[in-house]
TORBAMI-573384 format. One record per residue (C-alpha): x, y, z; chain. Coordinates in Angstrom, 1 decimal. Layout:
<rs>
R       c1       c2       c3   c
R        X        Y        Z   A
...
</rs>
This chain:
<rs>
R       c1       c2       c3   c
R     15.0     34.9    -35.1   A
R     11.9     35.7    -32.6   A
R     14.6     37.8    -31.1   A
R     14.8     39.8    -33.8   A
R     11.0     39.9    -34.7   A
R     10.5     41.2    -31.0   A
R     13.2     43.7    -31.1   A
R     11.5     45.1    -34.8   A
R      8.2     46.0    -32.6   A
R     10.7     47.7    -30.2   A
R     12.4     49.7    -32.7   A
R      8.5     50.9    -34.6   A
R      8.0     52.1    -30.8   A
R     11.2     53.5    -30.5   A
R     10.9     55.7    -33.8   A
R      7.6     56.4    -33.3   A
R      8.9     59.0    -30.6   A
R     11.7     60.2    -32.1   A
R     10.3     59.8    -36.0   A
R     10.9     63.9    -35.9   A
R     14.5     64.6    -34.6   A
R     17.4     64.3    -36.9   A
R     19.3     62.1    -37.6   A
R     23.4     62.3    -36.6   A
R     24.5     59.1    -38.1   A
R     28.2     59.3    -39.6   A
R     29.5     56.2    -41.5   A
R     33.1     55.3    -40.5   A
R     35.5     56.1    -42.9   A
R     37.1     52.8    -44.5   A
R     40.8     52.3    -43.3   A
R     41.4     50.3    -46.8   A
R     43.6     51.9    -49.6   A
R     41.1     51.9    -52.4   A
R     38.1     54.2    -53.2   A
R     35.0     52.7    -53.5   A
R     32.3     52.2    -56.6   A
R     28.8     51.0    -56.3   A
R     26.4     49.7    -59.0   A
R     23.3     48.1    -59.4   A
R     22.3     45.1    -61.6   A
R     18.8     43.6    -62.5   A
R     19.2     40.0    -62.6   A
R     16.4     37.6    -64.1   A
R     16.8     33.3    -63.3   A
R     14.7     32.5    -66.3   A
R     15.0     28.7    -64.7   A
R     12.6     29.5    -61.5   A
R      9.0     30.6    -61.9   A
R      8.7     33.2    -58.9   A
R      6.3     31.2    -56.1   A
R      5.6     35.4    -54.6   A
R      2.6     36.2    -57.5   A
R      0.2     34.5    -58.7   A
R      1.2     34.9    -63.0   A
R      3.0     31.9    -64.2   A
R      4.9     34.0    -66.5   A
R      7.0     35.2    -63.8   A
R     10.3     34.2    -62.7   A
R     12.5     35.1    -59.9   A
R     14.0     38.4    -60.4   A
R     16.4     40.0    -58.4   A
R     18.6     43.1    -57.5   A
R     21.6     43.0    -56.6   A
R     24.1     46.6    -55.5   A
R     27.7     45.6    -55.4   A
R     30.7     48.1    -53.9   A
R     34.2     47.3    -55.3   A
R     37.8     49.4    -55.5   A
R     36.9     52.1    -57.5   A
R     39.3     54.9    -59.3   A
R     39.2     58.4    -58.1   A
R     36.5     60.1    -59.5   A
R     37.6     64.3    -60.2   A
R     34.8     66.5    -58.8   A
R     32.0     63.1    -58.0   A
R     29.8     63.2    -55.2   A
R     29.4     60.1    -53.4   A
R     26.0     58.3    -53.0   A
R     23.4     59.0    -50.0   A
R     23.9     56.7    -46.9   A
R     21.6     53.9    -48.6   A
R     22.3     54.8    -52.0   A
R     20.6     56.9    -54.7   A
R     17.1     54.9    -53.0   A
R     17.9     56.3    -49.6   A
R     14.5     58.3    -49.2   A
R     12.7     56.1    -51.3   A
R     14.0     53.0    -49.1   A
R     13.4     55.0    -45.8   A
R      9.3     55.8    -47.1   A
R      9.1     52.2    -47.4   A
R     10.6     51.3    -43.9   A
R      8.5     54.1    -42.6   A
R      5.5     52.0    -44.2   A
R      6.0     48.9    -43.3   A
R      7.2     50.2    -39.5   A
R      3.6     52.0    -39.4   A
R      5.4     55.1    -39.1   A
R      5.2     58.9    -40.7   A
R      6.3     58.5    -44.5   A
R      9.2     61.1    -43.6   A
R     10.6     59.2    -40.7   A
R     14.0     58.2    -42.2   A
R     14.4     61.1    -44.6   A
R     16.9     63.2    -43.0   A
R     19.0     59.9    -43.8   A
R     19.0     60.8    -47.6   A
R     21.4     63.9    -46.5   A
R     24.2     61.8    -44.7   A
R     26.8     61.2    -47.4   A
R     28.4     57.1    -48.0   A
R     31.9     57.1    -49.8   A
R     30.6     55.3    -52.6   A
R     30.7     56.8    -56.2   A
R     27.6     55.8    -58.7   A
R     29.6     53.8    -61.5   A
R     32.7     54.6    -61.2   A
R     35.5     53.2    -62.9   A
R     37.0     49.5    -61.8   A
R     40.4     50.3    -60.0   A
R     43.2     49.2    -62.5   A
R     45.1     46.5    -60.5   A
R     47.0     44.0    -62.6   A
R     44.9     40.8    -60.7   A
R     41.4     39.8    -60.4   A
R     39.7     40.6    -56.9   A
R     38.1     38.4    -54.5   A
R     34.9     38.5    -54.5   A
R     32.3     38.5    -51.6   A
R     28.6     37.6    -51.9   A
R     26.1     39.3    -49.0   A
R     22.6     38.4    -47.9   A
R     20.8     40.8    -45.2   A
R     18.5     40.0    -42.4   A
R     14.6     39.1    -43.1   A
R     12.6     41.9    -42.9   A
R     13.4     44.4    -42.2   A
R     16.5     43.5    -43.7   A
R     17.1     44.7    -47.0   A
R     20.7     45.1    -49.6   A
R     22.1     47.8    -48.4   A
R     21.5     47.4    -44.4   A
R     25.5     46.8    -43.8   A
R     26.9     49.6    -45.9   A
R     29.6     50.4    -43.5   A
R     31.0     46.9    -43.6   A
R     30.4     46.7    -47.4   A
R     32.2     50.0    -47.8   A
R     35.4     48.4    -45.3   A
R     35.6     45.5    -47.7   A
R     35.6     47.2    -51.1   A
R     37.9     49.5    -49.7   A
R     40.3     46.1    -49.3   A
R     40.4     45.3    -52.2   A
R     37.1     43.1    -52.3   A
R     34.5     43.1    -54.4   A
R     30.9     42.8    -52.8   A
R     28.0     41.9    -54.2   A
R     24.3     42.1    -51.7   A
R     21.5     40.1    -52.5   A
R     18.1     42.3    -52.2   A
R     16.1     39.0    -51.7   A
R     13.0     39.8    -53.7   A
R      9.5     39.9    -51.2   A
R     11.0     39.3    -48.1   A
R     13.1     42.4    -48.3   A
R     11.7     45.8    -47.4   A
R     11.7     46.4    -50.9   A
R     13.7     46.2    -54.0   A
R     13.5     49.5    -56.4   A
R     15.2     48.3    -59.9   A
R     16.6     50.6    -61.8   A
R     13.5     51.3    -64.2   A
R     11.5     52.7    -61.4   A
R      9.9     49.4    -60.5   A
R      9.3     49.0    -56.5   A
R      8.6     45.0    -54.9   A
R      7.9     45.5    -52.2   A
R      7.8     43.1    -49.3   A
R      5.3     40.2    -49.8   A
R      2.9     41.2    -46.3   A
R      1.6     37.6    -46.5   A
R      4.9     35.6    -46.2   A
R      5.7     37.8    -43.6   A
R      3.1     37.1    -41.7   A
R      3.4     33.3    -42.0   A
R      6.8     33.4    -41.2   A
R      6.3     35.8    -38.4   A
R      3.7     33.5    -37.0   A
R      6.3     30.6    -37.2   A
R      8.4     32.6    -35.4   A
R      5.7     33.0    -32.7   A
R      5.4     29.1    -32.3   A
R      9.0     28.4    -32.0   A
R      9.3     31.2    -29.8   A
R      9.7     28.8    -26.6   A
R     11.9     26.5    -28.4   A
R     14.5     28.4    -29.6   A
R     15.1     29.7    -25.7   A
R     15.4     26.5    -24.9   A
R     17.6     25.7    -27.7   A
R     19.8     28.6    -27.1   A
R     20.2     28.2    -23.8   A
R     20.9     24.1    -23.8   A
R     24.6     23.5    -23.7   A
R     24.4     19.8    -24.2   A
R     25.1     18.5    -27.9   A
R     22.2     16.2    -28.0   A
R     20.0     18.3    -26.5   A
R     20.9     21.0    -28.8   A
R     20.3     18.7    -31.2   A
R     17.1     17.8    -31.1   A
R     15.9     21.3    -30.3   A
R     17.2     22.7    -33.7   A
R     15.5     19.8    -35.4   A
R     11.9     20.3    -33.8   A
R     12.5     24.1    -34.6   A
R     12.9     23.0    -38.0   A
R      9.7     20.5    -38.0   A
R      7.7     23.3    -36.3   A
R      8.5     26.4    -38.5   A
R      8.3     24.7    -41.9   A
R      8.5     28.2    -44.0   A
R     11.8     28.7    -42.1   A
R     13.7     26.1    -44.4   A
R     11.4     27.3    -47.4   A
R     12.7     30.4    -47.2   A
R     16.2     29.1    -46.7   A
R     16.2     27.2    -49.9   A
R     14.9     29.9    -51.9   A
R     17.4     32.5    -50.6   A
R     20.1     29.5    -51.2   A
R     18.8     29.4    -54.9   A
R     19.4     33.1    -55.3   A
R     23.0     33.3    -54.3   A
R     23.8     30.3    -56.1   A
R     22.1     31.7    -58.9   A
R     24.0     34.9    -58.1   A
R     26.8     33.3    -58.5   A
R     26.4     31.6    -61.7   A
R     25.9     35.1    -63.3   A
R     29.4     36.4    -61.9   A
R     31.0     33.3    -64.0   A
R     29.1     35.1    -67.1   A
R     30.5     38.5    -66.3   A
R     33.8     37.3    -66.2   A
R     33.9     36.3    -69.1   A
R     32.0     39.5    -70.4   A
R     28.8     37.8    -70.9   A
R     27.2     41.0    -71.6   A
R     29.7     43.6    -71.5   A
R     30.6     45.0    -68.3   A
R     33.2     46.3    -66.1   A
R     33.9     43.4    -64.2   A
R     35.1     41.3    -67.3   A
R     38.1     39.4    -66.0   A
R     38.7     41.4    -62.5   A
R     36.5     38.6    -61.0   A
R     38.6     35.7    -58.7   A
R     35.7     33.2    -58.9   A
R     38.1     31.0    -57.1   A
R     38.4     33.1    -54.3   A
R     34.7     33.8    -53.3   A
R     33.4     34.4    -49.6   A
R     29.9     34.0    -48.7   A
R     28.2     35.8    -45.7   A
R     25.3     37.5    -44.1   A
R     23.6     38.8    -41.1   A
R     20.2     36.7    -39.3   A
R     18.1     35.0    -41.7   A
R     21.1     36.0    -44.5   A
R     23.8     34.2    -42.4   A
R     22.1     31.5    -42.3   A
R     21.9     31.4    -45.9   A
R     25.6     31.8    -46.0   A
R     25.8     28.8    -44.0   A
R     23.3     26.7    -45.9   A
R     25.3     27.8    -49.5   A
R     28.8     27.1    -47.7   A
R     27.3     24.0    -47.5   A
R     25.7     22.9    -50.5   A
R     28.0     24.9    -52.8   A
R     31.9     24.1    -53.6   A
R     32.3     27.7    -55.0   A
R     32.0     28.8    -51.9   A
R     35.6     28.9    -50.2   A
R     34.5     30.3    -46.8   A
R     31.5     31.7    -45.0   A
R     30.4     33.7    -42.2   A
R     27.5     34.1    -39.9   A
R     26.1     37.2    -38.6   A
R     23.8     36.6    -35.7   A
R     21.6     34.0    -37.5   A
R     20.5     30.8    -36.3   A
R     21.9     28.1    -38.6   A
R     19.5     25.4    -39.6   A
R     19.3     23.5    -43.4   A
R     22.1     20.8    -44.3   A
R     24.1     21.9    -41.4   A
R     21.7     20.7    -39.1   A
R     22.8     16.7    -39.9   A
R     26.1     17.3    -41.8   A
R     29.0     19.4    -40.4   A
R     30.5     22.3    -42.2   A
R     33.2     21.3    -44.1   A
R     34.7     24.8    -45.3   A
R     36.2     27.2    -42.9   A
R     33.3     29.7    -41.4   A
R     32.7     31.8    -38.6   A
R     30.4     32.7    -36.4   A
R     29.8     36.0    -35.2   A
R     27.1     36.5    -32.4   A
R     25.2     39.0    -30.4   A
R     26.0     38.5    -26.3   A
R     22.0     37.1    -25.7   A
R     23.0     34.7    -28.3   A
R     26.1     33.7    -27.7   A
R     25.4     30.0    -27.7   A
R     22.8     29.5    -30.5   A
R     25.1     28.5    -33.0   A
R     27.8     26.4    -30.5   A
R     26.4     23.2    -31.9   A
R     27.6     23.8    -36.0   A
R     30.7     25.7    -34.5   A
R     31.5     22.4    -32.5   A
R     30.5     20.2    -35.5   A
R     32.7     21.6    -38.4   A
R     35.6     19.7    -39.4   A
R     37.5     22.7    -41.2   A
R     38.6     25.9    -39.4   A
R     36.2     27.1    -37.4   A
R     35.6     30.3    -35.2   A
R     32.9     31.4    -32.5   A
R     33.3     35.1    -31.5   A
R     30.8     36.8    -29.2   A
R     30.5     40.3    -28.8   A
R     30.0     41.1    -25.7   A
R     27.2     44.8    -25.1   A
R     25.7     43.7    -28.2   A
R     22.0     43.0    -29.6   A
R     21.2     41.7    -32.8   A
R     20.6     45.0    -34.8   A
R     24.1     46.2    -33.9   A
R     25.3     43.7    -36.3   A
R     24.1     46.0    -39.0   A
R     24.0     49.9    -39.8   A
R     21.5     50.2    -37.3   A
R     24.2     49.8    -34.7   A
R     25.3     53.4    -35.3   A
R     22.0     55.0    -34.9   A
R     20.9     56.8    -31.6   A
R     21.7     56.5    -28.0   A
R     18.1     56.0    -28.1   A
R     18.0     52.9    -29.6   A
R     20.4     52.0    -26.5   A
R     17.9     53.3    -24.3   A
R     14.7     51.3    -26.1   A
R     16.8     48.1    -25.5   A
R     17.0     47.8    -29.0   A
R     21.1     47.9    -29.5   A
R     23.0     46.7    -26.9   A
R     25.5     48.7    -25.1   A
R     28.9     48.7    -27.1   A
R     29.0     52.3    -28.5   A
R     28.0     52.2    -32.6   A
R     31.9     53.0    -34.6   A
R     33.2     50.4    -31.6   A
R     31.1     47.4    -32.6   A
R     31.9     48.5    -36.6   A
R     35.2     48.8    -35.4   A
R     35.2     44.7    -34.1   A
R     32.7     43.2    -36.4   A
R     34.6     44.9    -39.2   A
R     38.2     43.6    -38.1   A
R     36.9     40.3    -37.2   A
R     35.2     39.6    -40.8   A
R     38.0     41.6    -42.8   A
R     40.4     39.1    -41.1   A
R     38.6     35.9    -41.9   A
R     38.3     36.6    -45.3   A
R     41.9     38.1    -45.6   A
R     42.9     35.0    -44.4   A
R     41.1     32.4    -45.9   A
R     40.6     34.0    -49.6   A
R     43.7     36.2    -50.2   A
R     46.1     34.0    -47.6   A
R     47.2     36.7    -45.3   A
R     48.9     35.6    -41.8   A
R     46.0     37.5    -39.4   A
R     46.9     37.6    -36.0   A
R     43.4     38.8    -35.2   A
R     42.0     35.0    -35.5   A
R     44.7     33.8    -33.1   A
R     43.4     35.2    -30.0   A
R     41.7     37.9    -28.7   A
R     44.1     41.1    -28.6   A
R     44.3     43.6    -25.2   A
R     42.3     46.1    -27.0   A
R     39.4     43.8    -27.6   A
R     38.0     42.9    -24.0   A
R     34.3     42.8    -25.3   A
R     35.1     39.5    -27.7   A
R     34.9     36.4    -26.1   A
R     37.1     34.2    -28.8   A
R     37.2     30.2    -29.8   A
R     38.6     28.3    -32.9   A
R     39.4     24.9    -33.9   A
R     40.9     23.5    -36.8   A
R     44.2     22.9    -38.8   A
R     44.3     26.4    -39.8   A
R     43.7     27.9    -36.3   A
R     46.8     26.5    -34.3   A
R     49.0     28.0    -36.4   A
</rs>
């Protein structure tokens, strides 16, 4: 996590130079046979006051953009790269990055293959369904829309959490912007300061016990750390408890009985994959999980993970998470990526050389890492929520020499 907070001042610098050149990002196109669909829902938990403001009326809203197998749309344009909110999400990131509002506008003319609202694909059986959480700030719902375009495309249905003020922002679709809450940040960024000395220590340690303890002073020292953790918990499980209403058309909408609520997937990348790891653990709808370069704290920390998970981590933090991976007592996988930083596991990854240069990405080239943190997570869930034999989880194959690959469990010997 201070890794990432130190690699954000990188990236302002970065930008800062470059704020004026273009920008020549091109989002894979999914290898999956479905086209892809993207909405937006407004979703209210009347049950929690929201502890962000100060008016007691208020209670934790969220948005939340969801990609799923779409039908062909005759003569539709597909969405910008972020979604309709792509300039208005770049101003925002410009802002909070201290840089010129028009940094990240050229981004607003790179085309996704998402269609606003299109129809459901008509397939006979409900789809899987995959729930997403992004990394703190500046993390925000639609950071990973290259892998959330992959999944729809396979026949998943995605749904990202926009974790409301300690996501760049969240526009709703009246207009409304929430912006990030400047004064969590900086407690949390402070925390991060103070455990900055620990969590080297803890990532380097290779003993169990020592690992051990480490994570648990981290804990005791960064208390807004597992504050944060349970509130972004509450939203998915929250989250989740509205999909049960949609499927049974509680209102009206498209995804009445196409949802497989027994076949749900949780994930995330940094501070969201350790969310994924915390709900995996707390919450039996969750049927597996997956990590993307966050360090795991919560329940985990003194109870092992009892569904199947992965990890997936950047090469500088290759052992941060050896201690849960080791724990679990269900299938379990550890994959490194070898080149890589902790922005490349997110759309970041396929911006600039520059961003190579700044020390900001590692060096794996941007479509490659895609390419392998794509596979790796399409796998996973292939396997564990639609029961597909994937060869990919039982060892690492020729053409993959950056991965460095380990699994236990009953599953994994197969």
């Amino acid at each position: 996590m201070t890794k990432l907070l130190s690699a954000t001042v990188l990236l302002v610098l970065l930008i800062a130079t470059t704020a004026t050149s273009q920008w020549t990002v091109k989002l894979p196109q999914p290898t999956g046979p479905y086209q892809i669909g993207t909405t937006s829902l407004a979703l209210v938990d009347e049950t929690r006051p929201e502890v962000f403001t100060d008016d007691p009326k208020d209670h934790r809203e969220l948005l939340v953009r969801c990609w799923y197998p779409a039908q062909p749309v005759a003569g539709a344009k597909p969405e910008p790269f972020w979604g309709k909110d792509t300039k208005e999400i770049g101003s925002l990131l410009a802002q909070f990055m201290r840089l010129p509002k028009t940094a990240f506008d050229d981004l607003a003319l790179v085309q996704s293959h998402a269609y606003t609202d299109a129809p459901l694909s008509k397939s006979k059986s409900p789809y899987p369904v995959l729930v997403f959480s992004h990394g703190y700030i500046p993390g925000f719902l639609s950071q990973n829309t290259a892998q959330m375009e992959e999944l729809a495309s396979h026949g998943y249905v995605v749904f990202s959490i926009g974790h409301s003020y300690e996501t760049v922002a969240n526009i709703f679709p009246d207009g409304r912007v929430v912006p990030f809450s400047q004064t969590r940040f900086m407690t949390f960024a402070q925390g991060a300061g103070k455990a900055t000395v620990l969590v080297t220590k803890y990532t380097a340690a290779t003993d169990p016990t020592e690992k051990d303890a480490l994570i648990k002073r981290i804990v005791a020292d960064w208390p807004v750390l597992e504050e944060s953790l349970r509130i972004w918990t509450a939203d998915v499980r929250f989250v989740l408890s509205e999909l049960e209403k949609m499927k049974s058309n509680k209102p009206k909408n498209m995804f009445a009985g196409k949802l497989d609520l027994k076949r749900i997937g949780i994930f995330g990348m940094s501070f969201g994959g350790a969310a994924a790891g915390q709900v995996c653990a707390v919450d039996k709808r969750c049927r597996a999980g997956i990590n993307l370069d966050g360090l795991q704290s919560g329940d985990l920390i003194d109870r092992p993970m009892e569904r199947p998970f992965m990890f997936m981590q950047s090469e500088g933090a290759g052992n941060i998470n050896r201690l849960f991976f080791e724990r679990a007592k269900n299938d379990a996988y550890y994959v490194v990526v070898k080149g890589t930083k902790h922005f490349n596991y997110s759309d970041f990854s396929m911006f600039s050389p520059d961003y190579q240069k700044a020390g900001i990405l590692g060096s794996i080239e941007g479509a490659r890492m895609e390419g392998i943190m794509n596979g790796y997570v399409l796998a996973f869930f292939d396997r564990y929520l639609k029961g597909k034999d994937t060869p990919l989880l039982k060892g690492v194959p020729a053409n993959y020499p950056e991965v460095e690959f380990n699994s236990h469990g009953r599953q994994t010997k197969r």
